[in-house]
N, CA and C atoms as a LAMMPS dump frame, in Angstrom:
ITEM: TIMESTEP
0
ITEM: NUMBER OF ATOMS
501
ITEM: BOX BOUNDS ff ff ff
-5.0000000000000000e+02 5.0000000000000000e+02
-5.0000000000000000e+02 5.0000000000000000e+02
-5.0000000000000000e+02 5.0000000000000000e+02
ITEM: ATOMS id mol type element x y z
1 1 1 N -14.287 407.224 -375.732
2 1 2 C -14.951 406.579 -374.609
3 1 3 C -16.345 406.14 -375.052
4 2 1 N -16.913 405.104 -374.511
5 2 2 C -18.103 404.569 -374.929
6 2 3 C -19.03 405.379 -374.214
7 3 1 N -20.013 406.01 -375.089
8 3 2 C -20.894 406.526 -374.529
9 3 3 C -21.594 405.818 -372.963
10 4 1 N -22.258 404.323 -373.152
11 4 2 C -22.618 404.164 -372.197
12 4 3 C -21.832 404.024 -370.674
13 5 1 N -20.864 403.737 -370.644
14 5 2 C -19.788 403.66 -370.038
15 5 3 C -19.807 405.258 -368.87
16 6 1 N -20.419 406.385 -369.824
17 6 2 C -20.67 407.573 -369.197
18 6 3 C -21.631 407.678 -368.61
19 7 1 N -21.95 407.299 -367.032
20 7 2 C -23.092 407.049 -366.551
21 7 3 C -24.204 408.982 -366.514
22 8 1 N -25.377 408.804 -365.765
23 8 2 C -26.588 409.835 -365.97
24 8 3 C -25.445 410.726 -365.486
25 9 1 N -24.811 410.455 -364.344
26 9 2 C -24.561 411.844 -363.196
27 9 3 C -23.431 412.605 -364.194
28 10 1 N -22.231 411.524 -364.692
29 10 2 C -20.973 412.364 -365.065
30 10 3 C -22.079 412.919 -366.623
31 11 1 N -23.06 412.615 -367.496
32 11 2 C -23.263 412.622 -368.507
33 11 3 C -23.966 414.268 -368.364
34 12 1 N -24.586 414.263 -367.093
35 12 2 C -25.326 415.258 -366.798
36 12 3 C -23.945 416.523 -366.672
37 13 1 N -22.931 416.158 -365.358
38 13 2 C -21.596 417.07 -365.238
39 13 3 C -21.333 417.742 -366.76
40 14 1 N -20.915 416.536 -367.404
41 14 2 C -20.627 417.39 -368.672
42 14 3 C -20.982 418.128 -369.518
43 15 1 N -22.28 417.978 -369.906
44 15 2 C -23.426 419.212 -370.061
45 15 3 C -23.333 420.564 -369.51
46 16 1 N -23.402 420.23 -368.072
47 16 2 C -23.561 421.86 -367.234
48 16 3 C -21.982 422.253 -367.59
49 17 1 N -20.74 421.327 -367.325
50 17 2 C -19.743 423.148 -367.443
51 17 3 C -19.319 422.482 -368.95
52 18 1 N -19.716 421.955 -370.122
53 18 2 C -19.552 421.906 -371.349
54 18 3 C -20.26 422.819 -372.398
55 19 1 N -21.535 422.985 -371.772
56 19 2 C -22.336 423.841 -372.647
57 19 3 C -22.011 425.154 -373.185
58 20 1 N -22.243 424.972 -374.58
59 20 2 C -22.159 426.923 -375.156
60 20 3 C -23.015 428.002 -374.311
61 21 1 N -24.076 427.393 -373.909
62 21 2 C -24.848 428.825 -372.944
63 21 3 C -24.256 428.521 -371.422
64 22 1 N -24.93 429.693 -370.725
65 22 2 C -24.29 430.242 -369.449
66 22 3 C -25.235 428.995 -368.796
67 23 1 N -25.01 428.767 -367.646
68 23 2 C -25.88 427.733 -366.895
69 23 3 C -25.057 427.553 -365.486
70 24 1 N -26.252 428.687 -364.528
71 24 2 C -25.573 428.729 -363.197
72 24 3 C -27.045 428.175 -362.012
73 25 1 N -26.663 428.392 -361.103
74 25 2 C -28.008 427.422 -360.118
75 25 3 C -27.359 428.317 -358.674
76 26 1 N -28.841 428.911 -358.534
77 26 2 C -28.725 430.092 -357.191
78 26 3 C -29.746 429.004 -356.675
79 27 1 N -29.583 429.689 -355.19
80 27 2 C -30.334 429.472 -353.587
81 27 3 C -31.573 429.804 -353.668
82 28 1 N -32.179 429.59 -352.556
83 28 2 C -33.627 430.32 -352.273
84 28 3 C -33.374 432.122 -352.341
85 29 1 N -32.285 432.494 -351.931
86 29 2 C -32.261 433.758 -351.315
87 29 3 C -31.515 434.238 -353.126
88 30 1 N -31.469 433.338 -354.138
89 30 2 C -30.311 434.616 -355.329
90 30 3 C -29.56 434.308 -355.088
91 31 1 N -28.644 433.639 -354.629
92 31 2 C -27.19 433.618 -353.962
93 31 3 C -26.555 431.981 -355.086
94 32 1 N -25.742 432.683 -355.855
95 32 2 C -24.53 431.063 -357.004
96 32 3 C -24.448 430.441 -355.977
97 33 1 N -24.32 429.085 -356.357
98 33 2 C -23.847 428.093 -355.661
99 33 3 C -23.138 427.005 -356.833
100 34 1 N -23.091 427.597 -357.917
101 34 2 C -22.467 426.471 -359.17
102 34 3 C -22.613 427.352 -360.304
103 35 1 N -21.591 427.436 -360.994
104 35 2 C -21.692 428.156 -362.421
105 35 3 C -20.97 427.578 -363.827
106 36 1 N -21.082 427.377 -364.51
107 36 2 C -20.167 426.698 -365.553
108 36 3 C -19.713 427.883 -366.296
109 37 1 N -18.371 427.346 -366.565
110 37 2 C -17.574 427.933 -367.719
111 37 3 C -18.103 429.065 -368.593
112 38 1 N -18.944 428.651 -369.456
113 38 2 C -19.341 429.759 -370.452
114 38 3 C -20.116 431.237 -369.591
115 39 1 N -20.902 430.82 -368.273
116 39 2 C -20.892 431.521 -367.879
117 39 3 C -20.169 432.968 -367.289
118 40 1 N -19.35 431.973 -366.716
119 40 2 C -17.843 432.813 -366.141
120 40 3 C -17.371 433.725 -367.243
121 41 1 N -17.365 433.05 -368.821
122 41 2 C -16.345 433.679 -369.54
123 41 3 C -17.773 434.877 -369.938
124 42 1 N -18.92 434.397 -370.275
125 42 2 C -19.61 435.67 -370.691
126 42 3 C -19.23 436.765 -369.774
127 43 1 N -19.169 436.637 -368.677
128 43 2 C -19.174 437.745 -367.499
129 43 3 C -18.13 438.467 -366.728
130 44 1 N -16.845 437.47 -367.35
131 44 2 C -15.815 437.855 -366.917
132 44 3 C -15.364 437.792 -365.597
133 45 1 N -15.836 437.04 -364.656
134 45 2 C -15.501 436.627 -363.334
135 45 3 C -15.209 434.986 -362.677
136 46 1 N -15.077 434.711 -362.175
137 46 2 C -14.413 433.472 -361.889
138 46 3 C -15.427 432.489 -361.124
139 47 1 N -15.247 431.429 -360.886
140 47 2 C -16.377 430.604 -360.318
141 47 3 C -16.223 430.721 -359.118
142 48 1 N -15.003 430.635 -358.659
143 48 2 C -14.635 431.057 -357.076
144 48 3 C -15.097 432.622 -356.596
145 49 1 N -14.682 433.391 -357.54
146 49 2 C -15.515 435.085 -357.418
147 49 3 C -17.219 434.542 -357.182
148 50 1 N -17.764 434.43 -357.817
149 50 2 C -19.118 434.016 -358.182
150 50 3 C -19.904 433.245 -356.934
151 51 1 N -19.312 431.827 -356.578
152 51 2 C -20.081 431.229 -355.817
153 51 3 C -19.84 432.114 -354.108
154 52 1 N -21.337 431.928 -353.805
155 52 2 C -21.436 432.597 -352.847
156 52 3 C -22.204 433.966 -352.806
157 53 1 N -22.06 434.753 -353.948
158 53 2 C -22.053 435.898 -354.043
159 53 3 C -23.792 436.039 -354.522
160 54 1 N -24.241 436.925 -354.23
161 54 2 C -26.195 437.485 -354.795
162 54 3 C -25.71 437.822 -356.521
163 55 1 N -26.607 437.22 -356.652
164 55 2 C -26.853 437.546 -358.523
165 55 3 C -26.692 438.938 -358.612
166 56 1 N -27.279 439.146 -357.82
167 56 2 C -27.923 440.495 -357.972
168 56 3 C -26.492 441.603 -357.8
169 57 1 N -25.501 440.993 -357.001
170 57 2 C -24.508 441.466 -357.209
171 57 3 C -23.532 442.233 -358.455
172 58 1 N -23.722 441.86 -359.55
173 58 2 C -23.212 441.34 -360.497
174 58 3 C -24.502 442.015 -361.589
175 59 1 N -25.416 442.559 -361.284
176 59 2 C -26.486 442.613 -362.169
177 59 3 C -26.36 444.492 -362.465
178 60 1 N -26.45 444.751 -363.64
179 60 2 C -26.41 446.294 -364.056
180 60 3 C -27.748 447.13 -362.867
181 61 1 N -27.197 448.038 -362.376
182 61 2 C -28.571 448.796 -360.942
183 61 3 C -29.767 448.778 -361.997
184 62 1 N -29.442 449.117 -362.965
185 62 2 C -31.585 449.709 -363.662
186 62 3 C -32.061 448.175 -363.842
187 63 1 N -31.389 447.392 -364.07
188 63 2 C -31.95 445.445 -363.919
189 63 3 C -32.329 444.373 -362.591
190 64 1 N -31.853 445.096 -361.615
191 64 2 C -31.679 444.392 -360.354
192 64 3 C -33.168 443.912 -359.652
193 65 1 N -33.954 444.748 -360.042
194 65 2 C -35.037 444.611 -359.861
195 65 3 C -36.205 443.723 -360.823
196 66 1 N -35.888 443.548 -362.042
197 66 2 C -36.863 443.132 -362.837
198 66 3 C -36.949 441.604 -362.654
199 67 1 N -35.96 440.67 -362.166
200 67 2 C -36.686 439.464 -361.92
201 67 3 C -37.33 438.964 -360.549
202 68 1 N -37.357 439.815 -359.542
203 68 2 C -37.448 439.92 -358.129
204 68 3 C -38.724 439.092 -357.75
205 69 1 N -39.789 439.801 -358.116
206 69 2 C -41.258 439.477 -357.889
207 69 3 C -41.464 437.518 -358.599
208 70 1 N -41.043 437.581 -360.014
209 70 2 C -41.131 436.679 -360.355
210 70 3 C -40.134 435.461 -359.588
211 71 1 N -39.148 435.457 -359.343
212 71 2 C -38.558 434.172 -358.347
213 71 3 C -39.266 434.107 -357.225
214 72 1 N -39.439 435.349 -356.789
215 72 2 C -41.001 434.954 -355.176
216 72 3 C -41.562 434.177 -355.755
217 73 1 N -42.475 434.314 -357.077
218 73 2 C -43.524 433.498 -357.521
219 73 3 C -42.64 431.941 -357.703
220 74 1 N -41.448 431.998 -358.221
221 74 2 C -41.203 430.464 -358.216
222 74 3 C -40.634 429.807 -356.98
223 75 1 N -40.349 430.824 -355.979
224 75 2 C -39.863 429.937 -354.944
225 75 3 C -41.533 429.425 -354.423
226 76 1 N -42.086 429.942 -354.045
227 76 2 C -43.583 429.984 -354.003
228 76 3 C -44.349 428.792 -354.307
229 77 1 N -43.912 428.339 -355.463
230 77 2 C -44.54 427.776 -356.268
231 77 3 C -45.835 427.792 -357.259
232 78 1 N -45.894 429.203 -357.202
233 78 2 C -46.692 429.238 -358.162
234 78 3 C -46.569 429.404 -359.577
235 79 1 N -45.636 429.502 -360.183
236 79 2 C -44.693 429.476 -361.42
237 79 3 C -43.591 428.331 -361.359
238 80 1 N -43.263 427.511 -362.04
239 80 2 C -42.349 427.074 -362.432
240 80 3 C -41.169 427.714 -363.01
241 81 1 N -41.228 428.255 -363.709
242 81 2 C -40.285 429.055 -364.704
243 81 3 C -40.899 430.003 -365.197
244 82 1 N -39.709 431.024 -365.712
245 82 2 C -40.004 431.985 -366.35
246 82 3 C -38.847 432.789 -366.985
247 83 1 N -39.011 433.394 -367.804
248 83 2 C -37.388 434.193 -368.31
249 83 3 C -37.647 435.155 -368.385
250 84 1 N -36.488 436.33 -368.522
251 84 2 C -36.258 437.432 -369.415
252 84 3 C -35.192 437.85 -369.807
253 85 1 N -35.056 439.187 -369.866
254 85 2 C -33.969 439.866 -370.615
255 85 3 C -33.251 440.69 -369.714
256 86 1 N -32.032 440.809 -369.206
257 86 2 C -31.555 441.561 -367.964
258 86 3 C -29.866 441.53 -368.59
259 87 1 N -29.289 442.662 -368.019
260 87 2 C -27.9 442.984 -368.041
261 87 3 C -27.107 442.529 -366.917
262 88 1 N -26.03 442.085 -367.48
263 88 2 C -25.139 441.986 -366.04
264 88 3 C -23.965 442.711 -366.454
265 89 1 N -23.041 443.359 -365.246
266 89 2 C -22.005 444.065 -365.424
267 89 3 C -20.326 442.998 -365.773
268 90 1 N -20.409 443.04 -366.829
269 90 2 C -18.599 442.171 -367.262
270 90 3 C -17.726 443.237 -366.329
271 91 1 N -16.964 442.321 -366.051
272 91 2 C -15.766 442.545 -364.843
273 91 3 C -15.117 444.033 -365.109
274 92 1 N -14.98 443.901 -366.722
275 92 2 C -15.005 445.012 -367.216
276 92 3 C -15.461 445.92 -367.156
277 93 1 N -16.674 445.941 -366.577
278 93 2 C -17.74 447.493 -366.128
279 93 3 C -18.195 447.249 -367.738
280 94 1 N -18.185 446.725 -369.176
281 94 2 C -18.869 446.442 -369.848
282 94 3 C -20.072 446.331 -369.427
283 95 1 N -21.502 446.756 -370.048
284 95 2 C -22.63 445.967 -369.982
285 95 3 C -23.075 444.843 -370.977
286 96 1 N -23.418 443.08 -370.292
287 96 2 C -23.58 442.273 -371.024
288 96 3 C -25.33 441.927 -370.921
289 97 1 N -25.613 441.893 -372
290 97 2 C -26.837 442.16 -372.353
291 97 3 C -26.998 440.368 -372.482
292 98 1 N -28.42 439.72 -371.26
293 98 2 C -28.166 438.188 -371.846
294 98 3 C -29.908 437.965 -371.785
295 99 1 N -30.342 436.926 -371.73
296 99 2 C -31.716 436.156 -372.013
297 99 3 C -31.436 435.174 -371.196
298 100 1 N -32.636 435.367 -369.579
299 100 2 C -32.101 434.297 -368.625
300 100 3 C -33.393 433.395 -368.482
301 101 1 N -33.638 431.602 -368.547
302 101 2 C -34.368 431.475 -368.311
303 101 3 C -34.123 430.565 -366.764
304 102 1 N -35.372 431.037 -365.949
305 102 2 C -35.153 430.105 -364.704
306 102 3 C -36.184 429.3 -364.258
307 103 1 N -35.444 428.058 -363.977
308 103 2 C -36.474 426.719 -363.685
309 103 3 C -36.217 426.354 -362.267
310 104 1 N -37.421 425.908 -361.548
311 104 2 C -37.644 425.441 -359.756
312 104 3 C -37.17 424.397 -360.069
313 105 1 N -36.134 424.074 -359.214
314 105 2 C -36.128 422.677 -358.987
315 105 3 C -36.339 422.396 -357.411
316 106 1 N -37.365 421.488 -357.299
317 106 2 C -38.187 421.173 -355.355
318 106 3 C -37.879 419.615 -355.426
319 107 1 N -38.212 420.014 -353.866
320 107 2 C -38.035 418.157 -353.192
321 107 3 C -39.379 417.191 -354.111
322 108 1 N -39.152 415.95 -354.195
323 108 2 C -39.89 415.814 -354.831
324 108 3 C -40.714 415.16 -354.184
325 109 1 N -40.857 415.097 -352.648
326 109 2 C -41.926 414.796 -351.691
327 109 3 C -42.154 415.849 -351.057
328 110 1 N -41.957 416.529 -350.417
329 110 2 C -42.291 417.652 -349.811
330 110 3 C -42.408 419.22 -350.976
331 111 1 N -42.239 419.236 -352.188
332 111 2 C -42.239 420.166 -352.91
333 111 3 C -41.413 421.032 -353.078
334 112 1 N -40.654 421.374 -351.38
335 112 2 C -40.135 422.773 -351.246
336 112 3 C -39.078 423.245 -352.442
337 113 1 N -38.962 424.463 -352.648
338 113 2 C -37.951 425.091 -353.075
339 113 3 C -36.666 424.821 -353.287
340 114 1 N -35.602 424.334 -353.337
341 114 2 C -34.568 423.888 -353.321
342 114 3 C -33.786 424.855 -354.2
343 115 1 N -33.365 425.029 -354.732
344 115 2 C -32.94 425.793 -356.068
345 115 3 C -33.585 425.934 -357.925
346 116 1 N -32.9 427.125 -357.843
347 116 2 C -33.351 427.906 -359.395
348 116 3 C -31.685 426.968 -360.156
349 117 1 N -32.505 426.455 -361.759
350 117 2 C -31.344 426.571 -362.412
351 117 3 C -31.372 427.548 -363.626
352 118 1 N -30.658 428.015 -364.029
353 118 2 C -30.299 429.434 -364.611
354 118 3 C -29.8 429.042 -366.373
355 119 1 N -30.425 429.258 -367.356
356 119 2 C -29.961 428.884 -368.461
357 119 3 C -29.739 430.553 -369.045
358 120 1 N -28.483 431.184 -369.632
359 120 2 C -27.955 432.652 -369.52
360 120 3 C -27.331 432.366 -370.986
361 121 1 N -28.123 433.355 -372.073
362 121 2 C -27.819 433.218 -373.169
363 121 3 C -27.337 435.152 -373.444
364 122 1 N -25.976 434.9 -374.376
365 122 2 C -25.921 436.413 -374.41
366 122 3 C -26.122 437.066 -375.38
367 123 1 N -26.882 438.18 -375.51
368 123 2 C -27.971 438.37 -376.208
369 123 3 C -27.406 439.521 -376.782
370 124 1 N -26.279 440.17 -376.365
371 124 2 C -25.276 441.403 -376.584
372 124 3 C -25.675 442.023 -377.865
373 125 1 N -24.493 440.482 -379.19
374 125 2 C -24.741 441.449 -380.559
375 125 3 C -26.184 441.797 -380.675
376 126 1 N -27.225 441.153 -380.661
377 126 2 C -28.255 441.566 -380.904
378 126 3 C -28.835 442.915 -380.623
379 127 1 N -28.689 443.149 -379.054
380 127 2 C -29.609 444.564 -378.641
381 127 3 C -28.57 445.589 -379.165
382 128 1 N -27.221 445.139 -379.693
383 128 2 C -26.722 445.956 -380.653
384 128 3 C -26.852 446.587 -381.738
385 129 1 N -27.725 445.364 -382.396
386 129 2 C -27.883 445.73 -383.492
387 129 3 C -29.44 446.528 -383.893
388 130 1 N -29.937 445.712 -382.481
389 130 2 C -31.745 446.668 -382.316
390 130 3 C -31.595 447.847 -382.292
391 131 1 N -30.298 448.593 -381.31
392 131 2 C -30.122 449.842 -380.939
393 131 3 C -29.647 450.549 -382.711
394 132 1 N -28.758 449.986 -383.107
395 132 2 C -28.414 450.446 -384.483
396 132 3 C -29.654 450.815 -385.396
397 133 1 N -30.855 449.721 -385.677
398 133 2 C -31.658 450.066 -386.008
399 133 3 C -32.293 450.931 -385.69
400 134 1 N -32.902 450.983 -384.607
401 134 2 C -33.647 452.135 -384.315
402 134 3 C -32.942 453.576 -384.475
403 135 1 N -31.588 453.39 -384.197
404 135 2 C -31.389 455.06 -384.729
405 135 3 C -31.382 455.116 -386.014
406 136 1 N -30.884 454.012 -386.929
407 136 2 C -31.279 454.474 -388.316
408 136 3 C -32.416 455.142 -388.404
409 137 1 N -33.647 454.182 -388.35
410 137 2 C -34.849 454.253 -388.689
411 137 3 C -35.019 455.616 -387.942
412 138 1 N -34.891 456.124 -386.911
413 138 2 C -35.215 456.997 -386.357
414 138 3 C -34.73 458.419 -387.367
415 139 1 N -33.496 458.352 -387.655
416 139 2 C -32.442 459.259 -388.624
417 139 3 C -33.582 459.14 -389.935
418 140 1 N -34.143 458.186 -390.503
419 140 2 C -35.215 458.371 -391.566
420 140 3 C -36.024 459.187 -391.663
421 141 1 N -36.838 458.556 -390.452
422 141 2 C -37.847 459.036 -390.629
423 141 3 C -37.5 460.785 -390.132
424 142 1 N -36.818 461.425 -389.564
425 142 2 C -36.674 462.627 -389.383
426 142 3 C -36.197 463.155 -390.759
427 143 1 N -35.703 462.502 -391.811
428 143 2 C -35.028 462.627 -393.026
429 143 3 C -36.527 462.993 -393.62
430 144 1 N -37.143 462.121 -393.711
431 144 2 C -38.33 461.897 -394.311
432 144 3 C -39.125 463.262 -393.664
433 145 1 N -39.409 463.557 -392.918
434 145 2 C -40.439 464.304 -392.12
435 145 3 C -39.682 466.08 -392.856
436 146 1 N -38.332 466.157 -392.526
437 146 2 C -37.536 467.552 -392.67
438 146 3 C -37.537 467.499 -393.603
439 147 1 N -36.468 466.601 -394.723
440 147 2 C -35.631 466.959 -395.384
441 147 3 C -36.342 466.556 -397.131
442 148 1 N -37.524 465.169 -396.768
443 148 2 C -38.215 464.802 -398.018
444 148 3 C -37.275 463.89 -398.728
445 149 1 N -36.415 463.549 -398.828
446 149 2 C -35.347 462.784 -399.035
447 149 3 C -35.587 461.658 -400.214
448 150 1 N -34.701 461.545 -400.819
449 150 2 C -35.698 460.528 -401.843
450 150 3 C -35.049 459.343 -401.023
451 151 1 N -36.025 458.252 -401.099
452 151 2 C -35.973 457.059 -400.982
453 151 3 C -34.814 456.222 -401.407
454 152 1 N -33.81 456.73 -402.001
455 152 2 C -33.073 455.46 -402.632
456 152 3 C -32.349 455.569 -401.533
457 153 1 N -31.52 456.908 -400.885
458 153 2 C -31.058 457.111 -400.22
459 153 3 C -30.963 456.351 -398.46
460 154 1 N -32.539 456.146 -398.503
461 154 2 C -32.61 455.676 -397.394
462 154 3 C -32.556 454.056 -397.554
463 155 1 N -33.095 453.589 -398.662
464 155 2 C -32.726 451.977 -399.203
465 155 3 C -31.333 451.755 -398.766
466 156 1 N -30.367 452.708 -399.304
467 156 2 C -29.042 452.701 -399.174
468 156 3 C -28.683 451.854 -397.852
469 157 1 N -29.474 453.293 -396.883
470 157 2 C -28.723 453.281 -395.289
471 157 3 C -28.976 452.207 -394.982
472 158 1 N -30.867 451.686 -395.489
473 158 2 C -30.759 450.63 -394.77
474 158 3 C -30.136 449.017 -395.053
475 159 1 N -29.773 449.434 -396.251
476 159 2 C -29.048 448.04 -396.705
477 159 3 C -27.713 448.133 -396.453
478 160 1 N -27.183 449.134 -396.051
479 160 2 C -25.85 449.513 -395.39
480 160 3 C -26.174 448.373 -393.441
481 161 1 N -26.715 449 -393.263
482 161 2 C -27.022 448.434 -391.811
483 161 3 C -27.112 446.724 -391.962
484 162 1 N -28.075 446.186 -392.57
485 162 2 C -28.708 444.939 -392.929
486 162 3 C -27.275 444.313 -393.166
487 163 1 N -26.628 444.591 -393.518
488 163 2 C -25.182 444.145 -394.578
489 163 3 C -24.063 444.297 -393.146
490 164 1 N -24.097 445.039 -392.469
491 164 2 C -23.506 444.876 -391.348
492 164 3 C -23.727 444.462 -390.24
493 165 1 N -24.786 443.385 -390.229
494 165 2 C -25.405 442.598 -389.237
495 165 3 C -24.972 441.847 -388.619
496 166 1 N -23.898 441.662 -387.325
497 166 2 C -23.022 439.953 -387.208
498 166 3 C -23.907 439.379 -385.896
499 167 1 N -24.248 438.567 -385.952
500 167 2 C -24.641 438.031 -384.757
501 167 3 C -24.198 436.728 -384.433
């Protein structure tokens, strides 16, 4: 198909449920109202499950809270955007570990609020592999502190780890 032929709107469609990252768009209140594909599949729930439903639904309890204050600030308008790092529960009762960033989108005469769009990257292998590290390193340095350990040993572990890195 000829590119131009693909006008802004369908060019834009295909982007949101084509994309490799998650990319969903909540309400004033948190509440899906559109989710694409990669999303769904990071999370393991369906778009029909999804729309309708509070983010927050869906969000691991010790996370539910950490973007709260900050969407006040963007419904608000005093922030545009902002991201972080938050878990959501896979259908599975898995925890999926992702990197969310969220952007205001407002009227563009009156300003108001209209909706957040949601860019949801999953960040999983990684805090996997942070967690791996740190117990190595942690297992070291207690090596180091008790046991005096020679060093090659711990070169070893850690090039054992380094070498098993997939992300």
């Amino acid at each position: 198909m000829d590119m131009l032929k693909h006008n802004g709107k369908k060019r834009f469609l295909a982007i949101f449920k084509h994309a490799a990252v998650g990319i969903f768009m909540v309400d004033p209140k948190g509440i899906f109202f559109e989710v694409n594909r990669s999303f769904c599949e990071m999370i393991g729930y369906s778009e029909k499950y999804l729309r309708g439903l509070d983010c927050n639904e869906i969000s691991h309890p010790d996370d539910k809270h950490l973007h709260l204050e900050f969407f006040k600030k963007l419904a608000a308008g005093k922030i545009d955007k902002y991201n972080l790092e938050k878990r959501f529960v896979h259908s599975n009762g898995v925890d999926v570990w992702t990197r969310l960033t969220f952007s205001a989108v407002r009227d563009e005469e009156s300003d108001e609020f209209l909706y957040s769009v949601v860019v949801v990257e999953n960040i999983t292998p990684q805090k996997r592999i942070e967690d791996e590290l740190e117990n190595v390193l942690s297992n070291i340095i207690l090596d180091w502190n008790v046991h005096d350990l020679s060093r090659e040993v711990d070169k070893k572990r850690l090039k054992d780890v380094v070498s098993n890195m997939q992300v």
